[in-house]
N, C-alpha and C positions, 0 to 999 in steps of 0.2 A: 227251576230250583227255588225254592221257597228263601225268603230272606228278612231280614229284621235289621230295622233300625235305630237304634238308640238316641237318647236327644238328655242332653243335661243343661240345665240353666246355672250358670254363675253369677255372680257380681259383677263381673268382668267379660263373659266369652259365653256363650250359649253354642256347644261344640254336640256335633252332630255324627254316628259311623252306621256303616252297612255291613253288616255279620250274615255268613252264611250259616247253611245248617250244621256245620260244623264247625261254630266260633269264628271262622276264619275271617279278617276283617279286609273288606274289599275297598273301601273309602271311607275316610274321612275329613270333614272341615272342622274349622272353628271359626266364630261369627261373634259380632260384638251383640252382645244385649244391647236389647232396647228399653227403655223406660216404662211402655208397655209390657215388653214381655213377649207375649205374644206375636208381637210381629219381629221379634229375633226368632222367635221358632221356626214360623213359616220362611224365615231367608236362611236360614238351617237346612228344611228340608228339600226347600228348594235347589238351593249351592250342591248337597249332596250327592242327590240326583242325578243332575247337570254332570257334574266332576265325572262321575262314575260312568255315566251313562247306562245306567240300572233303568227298568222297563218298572214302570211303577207297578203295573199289574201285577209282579213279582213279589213286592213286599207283602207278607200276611200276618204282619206285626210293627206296633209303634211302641216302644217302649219309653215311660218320658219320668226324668226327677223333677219337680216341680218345687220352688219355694213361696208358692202364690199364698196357700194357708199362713204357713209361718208368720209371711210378710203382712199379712191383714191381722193378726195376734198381734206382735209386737208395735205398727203402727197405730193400732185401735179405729182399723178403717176398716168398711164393708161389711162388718160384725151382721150376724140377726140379731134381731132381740128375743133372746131367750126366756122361755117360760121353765124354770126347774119346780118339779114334784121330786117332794124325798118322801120314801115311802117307810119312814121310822118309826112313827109316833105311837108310844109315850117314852122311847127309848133314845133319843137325841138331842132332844130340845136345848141342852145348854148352848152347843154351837152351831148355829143359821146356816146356812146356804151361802156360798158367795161371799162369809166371810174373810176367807184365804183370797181372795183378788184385791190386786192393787184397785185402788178406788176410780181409778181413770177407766181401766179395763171392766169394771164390775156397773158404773154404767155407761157402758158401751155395749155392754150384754144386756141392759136392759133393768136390771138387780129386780127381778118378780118371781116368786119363792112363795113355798109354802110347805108345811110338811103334814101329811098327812095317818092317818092310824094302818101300821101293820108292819113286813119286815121280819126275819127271821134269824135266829141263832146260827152259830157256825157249822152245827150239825145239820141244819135243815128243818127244824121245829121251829113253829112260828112264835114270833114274840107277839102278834095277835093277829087277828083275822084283817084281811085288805077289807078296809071301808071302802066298797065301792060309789056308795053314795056320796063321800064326801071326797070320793076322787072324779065325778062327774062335775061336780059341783065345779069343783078346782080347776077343771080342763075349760068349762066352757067362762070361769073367772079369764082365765088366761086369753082366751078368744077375746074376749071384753077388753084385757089391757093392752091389746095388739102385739102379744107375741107371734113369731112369724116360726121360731120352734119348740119344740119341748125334748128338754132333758129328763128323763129317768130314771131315778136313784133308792133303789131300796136295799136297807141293810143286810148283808153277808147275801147279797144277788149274788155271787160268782158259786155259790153254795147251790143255794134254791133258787131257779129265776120265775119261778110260779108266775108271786106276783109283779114282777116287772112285765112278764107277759099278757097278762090278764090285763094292766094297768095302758099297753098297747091297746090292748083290741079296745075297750074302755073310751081312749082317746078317740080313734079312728070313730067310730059309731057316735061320737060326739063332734067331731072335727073335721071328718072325712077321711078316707083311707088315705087320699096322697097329701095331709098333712104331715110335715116331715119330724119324726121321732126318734129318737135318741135312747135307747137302753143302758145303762152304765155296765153290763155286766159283759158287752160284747164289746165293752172299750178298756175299763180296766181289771186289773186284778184285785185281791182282799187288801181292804184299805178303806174306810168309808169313804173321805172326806178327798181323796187325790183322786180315788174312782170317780165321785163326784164330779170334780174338777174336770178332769178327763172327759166326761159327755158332754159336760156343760162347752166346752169347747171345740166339742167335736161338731154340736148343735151352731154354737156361734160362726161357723164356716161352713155351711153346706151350703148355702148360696153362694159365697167365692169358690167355690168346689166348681158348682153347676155351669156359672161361668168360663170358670176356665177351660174345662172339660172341655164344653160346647164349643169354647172356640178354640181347643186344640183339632178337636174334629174337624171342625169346619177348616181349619189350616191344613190336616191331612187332604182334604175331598179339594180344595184348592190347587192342593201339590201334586194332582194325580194319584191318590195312596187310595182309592174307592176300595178295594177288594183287605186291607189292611183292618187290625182289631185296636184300638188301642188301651195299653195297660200303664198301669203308673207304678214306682217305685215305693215302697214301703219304707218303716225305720230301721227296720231290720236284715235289707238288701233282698229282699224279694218281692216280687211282683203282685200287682192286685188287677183286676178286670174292672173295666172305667165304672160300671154299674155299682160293685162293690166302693170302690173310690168315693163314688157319690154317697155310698151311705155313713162309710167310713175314714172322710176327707182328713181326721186329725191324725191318722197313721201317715200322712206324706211327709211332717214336718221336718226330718232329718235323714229323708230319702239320699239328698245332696252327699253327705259325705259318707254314707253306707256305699254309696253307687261305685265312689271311690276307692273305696278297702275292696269291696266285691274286684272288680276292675285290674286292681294289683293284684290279688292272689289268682286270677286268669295269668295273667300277662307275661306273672313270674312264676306259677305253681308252686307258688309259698301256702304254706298251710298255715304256721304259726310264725310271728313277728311283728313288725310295727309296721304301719303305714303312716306317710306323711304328705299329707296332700296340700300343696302349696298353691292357691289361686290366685287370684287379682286384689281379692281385700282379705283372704285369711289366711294362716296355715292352722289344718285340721289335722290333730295327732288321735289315731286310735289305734287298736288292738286287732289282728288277726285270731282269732281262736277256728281252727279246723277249719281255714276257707271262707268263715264269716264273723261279719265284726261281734269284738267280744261285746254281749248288753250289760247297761250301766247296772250295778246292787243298789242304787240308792236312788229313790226319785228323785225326778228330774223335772226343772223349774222351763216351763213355756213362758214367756211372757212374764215373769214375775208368778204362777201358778203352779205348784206345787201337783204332778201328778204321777200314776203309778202304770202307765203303760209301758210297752217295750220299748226301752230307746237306744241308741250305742251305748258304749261308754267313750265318750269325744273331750278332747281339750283344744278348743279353739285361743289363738293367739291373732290379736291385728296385726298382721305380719304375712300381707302377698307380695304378690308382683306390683301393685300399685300403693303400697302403701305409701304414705308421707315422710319423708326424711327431714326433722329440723335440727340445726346448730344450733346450742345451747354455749352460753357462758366458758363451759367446762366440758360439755360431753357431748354429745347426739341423742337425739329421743326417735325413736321408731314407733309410728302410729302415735295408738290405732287409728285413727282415720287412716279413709285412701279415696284415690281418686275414681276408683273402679274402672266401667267402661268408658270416662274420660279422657285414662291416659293417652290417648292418642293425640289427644287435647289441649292438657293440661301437664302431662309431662313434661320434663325439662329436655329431652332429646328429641323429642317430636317439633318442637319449637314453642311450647306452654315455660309459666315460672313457679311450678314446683317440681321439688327433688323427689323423688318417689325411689323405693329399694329399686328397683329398673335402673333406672338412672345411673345409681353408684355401682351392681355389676357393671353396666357396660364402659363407665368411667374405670373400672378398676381391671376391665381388659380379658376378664375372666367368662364374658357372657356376649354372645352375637345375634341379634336380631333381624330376618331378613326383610326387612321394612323400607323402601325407598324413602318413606317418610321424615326418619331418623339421618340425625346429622351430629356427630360424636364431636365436631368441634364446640356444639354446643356445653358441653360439660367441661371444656378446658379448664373455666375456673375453681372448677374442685380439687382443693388441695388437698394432699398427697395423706396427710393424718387425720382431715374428716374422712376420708372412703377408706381408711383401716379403722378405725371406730367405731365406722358403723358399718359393715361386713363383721365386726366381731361381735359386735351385739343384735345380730342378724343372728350369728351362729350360735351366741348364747342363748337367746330364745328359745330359737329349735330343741338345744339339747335340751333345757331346761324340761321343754313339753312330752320330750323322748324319754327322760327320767322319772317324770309324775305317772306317765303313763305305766312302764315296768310295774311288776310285781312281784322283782327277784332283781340283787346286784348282777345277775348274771347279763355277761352282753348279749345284744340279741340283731337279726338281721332286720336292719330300716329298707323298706321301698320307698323311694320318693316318684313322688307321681305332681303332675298337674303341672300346666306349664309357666306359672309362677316359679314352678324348684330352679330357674336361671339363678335365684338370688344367692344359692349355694354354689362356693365355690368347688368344682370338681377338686379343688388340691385340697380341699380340709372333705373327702368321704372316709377316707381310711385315719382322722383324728378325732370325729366325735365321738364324747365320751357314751361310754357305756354301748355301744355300739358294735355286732363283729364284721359284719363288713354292712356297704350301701350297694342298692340294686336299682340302677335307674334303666328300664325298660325300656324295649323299643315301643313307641305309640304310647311313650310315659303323658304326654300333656291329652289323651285322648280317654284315658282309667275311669273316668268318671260316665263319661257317654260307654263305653263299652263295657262298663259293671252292671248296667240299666240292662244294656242289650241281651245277656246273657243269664238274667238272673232268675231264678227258678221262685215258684209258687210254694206260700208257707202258711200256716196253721198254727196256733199255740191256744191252749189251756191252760189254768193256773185258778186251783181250788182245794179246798178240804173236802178230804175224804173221811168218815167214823169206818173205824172198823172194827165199830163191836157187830155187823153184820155178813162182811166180807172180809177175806182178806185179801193180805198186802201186795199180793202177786193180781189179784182179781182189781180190787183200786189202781194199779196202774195198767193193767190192760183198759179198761174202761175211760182212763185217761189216751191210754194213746190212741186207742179209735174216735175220742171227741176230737182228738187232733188232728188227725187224720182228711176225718167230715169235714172240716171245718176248712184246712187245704184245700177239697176239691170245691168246696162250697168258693172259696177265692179266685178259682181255673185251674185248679192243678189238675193234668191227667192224672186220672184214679189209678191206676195201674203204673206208675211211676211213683208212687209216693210213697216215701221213709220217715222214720221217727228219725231224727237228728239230733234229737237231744231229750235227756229226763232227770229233772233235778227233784228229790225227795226229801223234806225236813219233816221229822216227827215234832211234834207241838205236844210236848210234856205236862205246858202248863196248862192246857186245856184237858178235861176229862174227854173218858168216849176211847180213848185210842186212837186218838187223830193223829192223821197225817197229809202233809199238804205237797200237792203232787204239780209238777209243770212238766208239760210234754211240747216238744215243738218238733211237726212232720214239713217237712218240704219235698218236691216236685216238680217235674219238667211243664212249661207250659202248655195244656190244652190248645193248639190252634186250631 
C-alpha cells in the first residue's frame, strides 16, 4: 500500500503524519524543533516510523513545509551574492535595482546591478533590440565581482520572455550551464520593480535551498525512506518536486501556514471559512476560498521587499502557545515575543520563570497537558484577575484578526487548528464575535503536517494578452493550457489536471484591447 508522509516545521513542534492513499491518517507525532532544524526533521521521521511501525519501503512520498528560505531573508544570513541584469534600457533608468531593499538586506545581496539595452511593451513589441553584447559583457563583469547568482529582469517579461531567454543561454555560454539563474518572469507577475525583487530573492536563496534539500534527503535515506520522492510545499498549498524547489526556493516562503488552511479544509471538508492556526509563537488567520487559501490582491512585503508573486492572504498576531505573558501597572501585555521551543524550559509550569499564554490556560483550569513534566502548583501564585485579563485579551486578539480577515459582516465558520488553540477557552467558542459556530477537529494540532501530506500539484500564469489578433475566448484557452504545462512541468499527473481558477481584467487604459488573464490548474501528484 503506497503511503505519504508529511513533515511541518514550527517555532515550536516540527510534527510529523503517515496518510494513506486514501488520506486516511495512520500516525502521527509532534517533536520539538531544533535550532538546526534539520535534526528535528530526522527525530520526526524517525519517531513516526517507530510509533506506527510502517515498513519504510512503503513510503513513496515525503512531503515537507520548510521555513529555512524565509528564515535566511529576514535574518540576512546565508544570502548569495547576487548579480541582477535588468533588461530595460533606455526605458527605466530613473529607478535602480535593489532600490526597494532595506539597506542591511541590499548588501547582503551583494547590491551589483546593472541595466542593460532592450525589454518590451505590454503587447510584446520591443522597446529595443537585446544588446547581446553588452549583456555578455555584464555577465562575465558579474563573474569578476564574485557573484555566486544572477537575477533576470526584463521589462513586461511575463508578456514576451524572448529576451529573458536568450539573456539565459547568453549567461550559460559565458558562465557555464550550471551557473545558477534566475528569470523574473517564471517568479513574478506584471509589476517591474516587485517581479524584480521577487528573482532577486529567489537568486539570494538557492544555496540555502540546496542545503536544505540535501539534508532533508539525506535525513529521509537515514530514516529508511530510500524508495521515497521528496516534495516541498508551496505558498499557495500545493506541492513542488525537490528539483523544481531547487530552482524555485522563493515559493516556500509561506508554505507554513498554507499547509495549515489546506490541512483544515481536509479534516473538516469546509470549503469556505476562516482558519486559525494557533502554534507556539503565532496565531495565523486566513481565508478558505474553495478548499484553498484565499491569495493576497496586494503585494506582499518578505523581509522588508516588496513583491508580486502568489502568496496567502495571512494576518499573523504574536499570540501562540508560548508566547510571553507580562503584568503591567494596569493591564497585561501579550507578546509578541515567545519562548518557542523553550517552553519546556522556560515555561512557568514546567519549572522555568516566564508566564507564557500556556501557563494562564492551565492556571485558569480551562486547558490539560499530558506532560509529567508540568506541575500546576507551580502557577499558584497567579491571581485570579491577572488570568481574566489576559484570557480576554487572548480572545480579543483572535477576534480582532477573524474580523480583518472577513470581507462581509456576515458570520462565518472558524476552524481552529494547531495545537497552540489550548489558549482558547472551549466556553467562549460559541461567543466570538462575528463568528457562526467554531470547528475544532479531530487531529486539530496535526493540520499543518497533514495539509503538506495531501496537497495536490499547481500551475499559474498571469499576463497580458492584445486581442486585436485573437480573441477573447482563444486568450484564455491559451492561457489555461500554459497553466496546465506548467502544473505538470511542477509533478502534477497530466491527466489529473484542472483549471481551478481564472480571473480576467480588461485594461481599458492601455490600447490594443488588452486583457490580462490569470489561470491557476492544479493536480494529483505524479508518484
Amino acid at each position: 500500500m503506497p503511503l505519504r508522509i508529511g513533515i511541518d516545521v514550527g517555532g515550536t513542534h516540527t510534527d510529523a503524519v503517515i496518510l494513506d492513499e486514501k488520506n486516511n491518517l495512520i500516525y502521527a507525532v509532534k517533536t520539538q524543533t531544533t535550532p538546526d532544524v534539520t535534526t528535528g526533521i530526522l527525530n520526526a521521521l524517525r519517531d513516526v516510523l517507530k510509533g506506527s511501525g510502517v515498513d519504510p519501503e512503503e513510503i513513496q512520498a515525503a512531503m515537507l513545509g520548510t521555513t529555512h528560505c524565509t528564515n535566511a531573508i529576514v535574518e540576512r544570513k546565508r544570502l548569495n551574492r547576487v548579480g541582477v541584469i535588468r533588461i530595460a534600457k533606455p526605458a527605466t533608468l530613473a529607478i535602480k535595482p535593489l532600490r526597494a531593499f532595506p539597506a542591511d538586506l541590499r548588501e547582503a545581496v551583494g547590491n551589483l546591478w546593472t541595466i542593460i539595452t532592450g525589454g518590451h511593451e505590454y503587447d510584446g513589441r520591443e522597446i529595443a533590440p537585446l544588446d547581446e553584447k553588452e549583456l555578455r559583457e555584464a555577465a562575465r563583469k558579474m563573474r569578476e565581482q564574485k557573484a555566486e547568482t544572477i537575477a533576470v529582469c526584463s521589462v513586461f517579461s511575463p508578456v514576451s520572455t524572448d529576451h529573458e531567454k536568450r539573456a539565459a543561454e547568453i549567461i550559460a555560454e559565458e558562465l557555464g550551464h550550471n551557473f545558477p539563474v534566475t528569470l523574473s518572469h517564471e517568479i513574478g507577475s506584471i509589476g517591474l520593480l516587485e517581479r524584480e525583487s521577487a528573482a532577486i530573492l529567489n537568486a539570494a536563496v538557492i544555496s540555502v535551498a540546496e542545503a536544505a534539500i540535501s539534508a532533508f534527503e539525506n535525513a529521509m535515506r537515514e530514516a529508511g525512506l530510500h524508495k521515497a520522492k521528496l516534495y516541498l510545499t508551496q505558498n499557495d498549498g500545493t506541492l513542488m518536486s525537490a528539483d523544481y524547489a531547487r530552482k524555485y526556493p522563493i515559493r516556500t516562503v509561506a508554505s507554513g501556514p498554507t499547509n495549515s488552511i489546506r490541512g483544515a479544509a481536509h479534516l473538516t471538508q469546509l470549503q469556505d471559512g476562516i482558519v486559525v492556526d494557533i502554534g507556539g509563537t503565532t496565531t495565523l488567520v486566513g481565508a478558505l476560498v474553495r478548499g484553498f487559501p484565499r491569495e493576497s490582491a496586494v503585494a506582499v512585503e518578505i523581509g522588508g521587499v516588496r513583491t508580486n508573486f502568489r502568496m496567502p492572504d495571512l494576518i499573523a498576531i504574536g499570540c501562540g502557545g508560548g508566547t510571553i505573558v507580562r503584568k503591567t501597572d494596569s493591564d497585561v501585555e501579550i507578546g509578541p515575543q515567545s519562548v518557542g521551543y523553550d517552553i519546556v524550559r522556560k515555561g512557568l509550569a514546567w519549572g522555568g520563570d516566564t508566564i507564557t499564554t500556556t501557563d494562564v490556560a492551565l492556571a485558569s483550569g480551562y486547558a490539560k497537558i499530558d506532560d509529567p513534566r508540568i506541575d500546576l502548583n507551580r502557577l499558584k501564585n497567579l491571581d485570579g484577575s491577572f488570568l481574566t485579563r489576559a484570557v480576554s485579551k487572548i480572545i480579543s486578539l483572535v477576534e480582532n484578526s477573524i474580523d480583518k480577515m472577513k470581507t462581509s459582516p456576515e458570520p462565518l465558520p472558524v476552524v481552529l487548528v494547531g495545537g497552540g488553540g489550548i489558549i482558547i477557552p472551549p466556553s467562549h467558542y460559541d461567543k466570538l464575535k462575528g463568528v457562526s459556530r467554531v470547528i475544532r477537529p479531530e487531529h486539530f494540532q496535526f493540520a499543518n503536517a497533514i495539509g503538506a501530506a495531501i496537497a495536490q500539484v499547481s500551475g499559474e500564469i498571469d499576463r497580458i494578452f492584445t486581442l486585436e489578433h485573437m480573441s477573447r475566448d482563444e486568450a484564455i484557452k491559451q492561457a489555461k493550457e500554459m497553466a496546465i504545462q506548467e502544473a505538470i512541468r511542477a509533478g502534477a499527473k497530466p491527466d489529473t489536471v484542472q483549471v481551478v481558477e481564472v480571473d480576467e481584467i480588461p485594461l481599458a487604459y492601455l490600447p490594443g484591447n488588452a486583457i490580462r488573464i490569470r489561470v491557476k490548474a492544479a493536480g494529483a501528484l505524479s508518484m
